[in-house]
Structure formats: C-alpha cells, structure tokens
N, C-alpha and C positions, 0 to 999 in steps of 0.2 A: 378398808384394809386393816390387817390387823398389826403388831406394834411387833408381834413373835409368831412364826408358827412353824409346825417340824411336821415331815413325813421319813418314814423309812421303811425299803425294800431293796432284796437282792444285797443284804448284809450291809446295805449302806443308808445315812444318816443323814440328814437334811434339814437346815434350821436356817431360814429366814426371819431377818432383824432391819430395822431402820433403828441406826444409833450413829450418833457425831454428823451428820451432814449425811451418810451415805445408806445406800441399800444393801445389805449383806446376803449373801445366799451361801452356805458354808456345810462342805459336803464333808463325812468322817468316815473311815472304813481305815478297820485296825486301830492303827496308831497316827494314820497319815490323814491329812485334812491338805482340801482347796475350797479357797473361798473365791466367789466374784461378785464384784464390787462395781455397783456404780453411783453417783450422787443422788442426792436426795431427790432431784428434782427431775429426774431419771430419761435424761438426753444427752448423758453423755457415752464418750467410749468405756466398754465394759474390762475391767481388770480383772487379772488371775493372778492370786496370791498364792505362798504356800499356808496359809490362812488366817484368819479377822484378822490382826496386826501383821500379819508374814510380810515378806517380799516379795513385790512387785514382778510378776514375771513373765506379761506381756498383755496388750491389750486389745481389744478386738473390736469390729461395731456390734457384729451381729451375736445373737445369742444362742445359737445351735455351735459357735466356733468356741465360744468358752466354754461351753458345757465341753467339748468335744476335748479342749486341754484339761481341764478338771477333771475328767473320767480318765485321763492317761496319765494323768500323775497320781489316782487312786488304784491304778490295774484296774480297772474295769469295760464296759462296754458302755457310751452315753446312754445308751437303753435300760441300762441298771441304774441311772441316778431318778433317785424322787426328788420333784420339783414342786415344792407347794406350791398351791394355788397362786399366793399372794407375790410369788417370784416370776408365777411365767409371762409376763408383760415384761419382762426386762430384756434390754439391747435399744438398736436404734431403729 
C-alpha cells in the first residue's frame, strides 16, 4: 500500500493518506471537502469530517454509509466519488 495516492472523476478529487495514527480518504469538489477517517490499524468506526483536521460529524462502521455522507455534503451522487484503490478496504 502506498503512503499517498489520488484519483479524480465527475469533477471530484480524491486523495488517500496514512499520516498521525489514521487512514485519510479526503474527497474535494469546489471549495468543499469531506474526509473519512479511520485509524491506522484500520478496525475501527469510520468518521466523517468536514475535512483532514475538520469536525467530526458522525461516525459509521460500514463504508458505503460514509461515502454516502461525504457525497451529500459535496452535492454529489456516491457514484461520483473516485475511491483509490488503496482506500477501498476501509470500514469494518
């Protein structure tokens, strides 16, 4: 796995990171970003921020239900988020 990697389509921006203890998956379209978070060792509940550093604004196991909050605090459809490779193992 790798340490960074980005996909993007359908005008939106995606960048997976391992940095501080956790796993980041942090989606951008416009000006608005959601990130979800989970730790490094990657079993735990997954978080939805307003992004890397933002606030915490719920947390979930599965990983089709954050995506599903992260696409509706971007306006989009979860069908419009690119999920790199090195992210979709995430949830519980």
């Amino acid at each position: 796995m790798t340490d960074t990697e980005t996909a993007s389509a359908n005008g939106v921006a995606a960048r997976y990171e391992e940095t501080g203890g956790e796993r980041l998956l942090t989606f951008s379209r416009d000006s608005r970003e959601a990130t979800v978070a989970q730790n490094a060792e990657g079993y735990a509940m997954l978080k939805v921020r307003t992004g890397p550093d933002g606030d915490e604004l719920e947390r979930y196991y599965g990983f089709d239900m954050a995506l599903d909050h992260a696409a509706e605090l971007l306006g989009v459809a979860v069908s419009d988020l690119p999920v790199p490779d090195a992210a979709a193992d995430m949830g519980m």
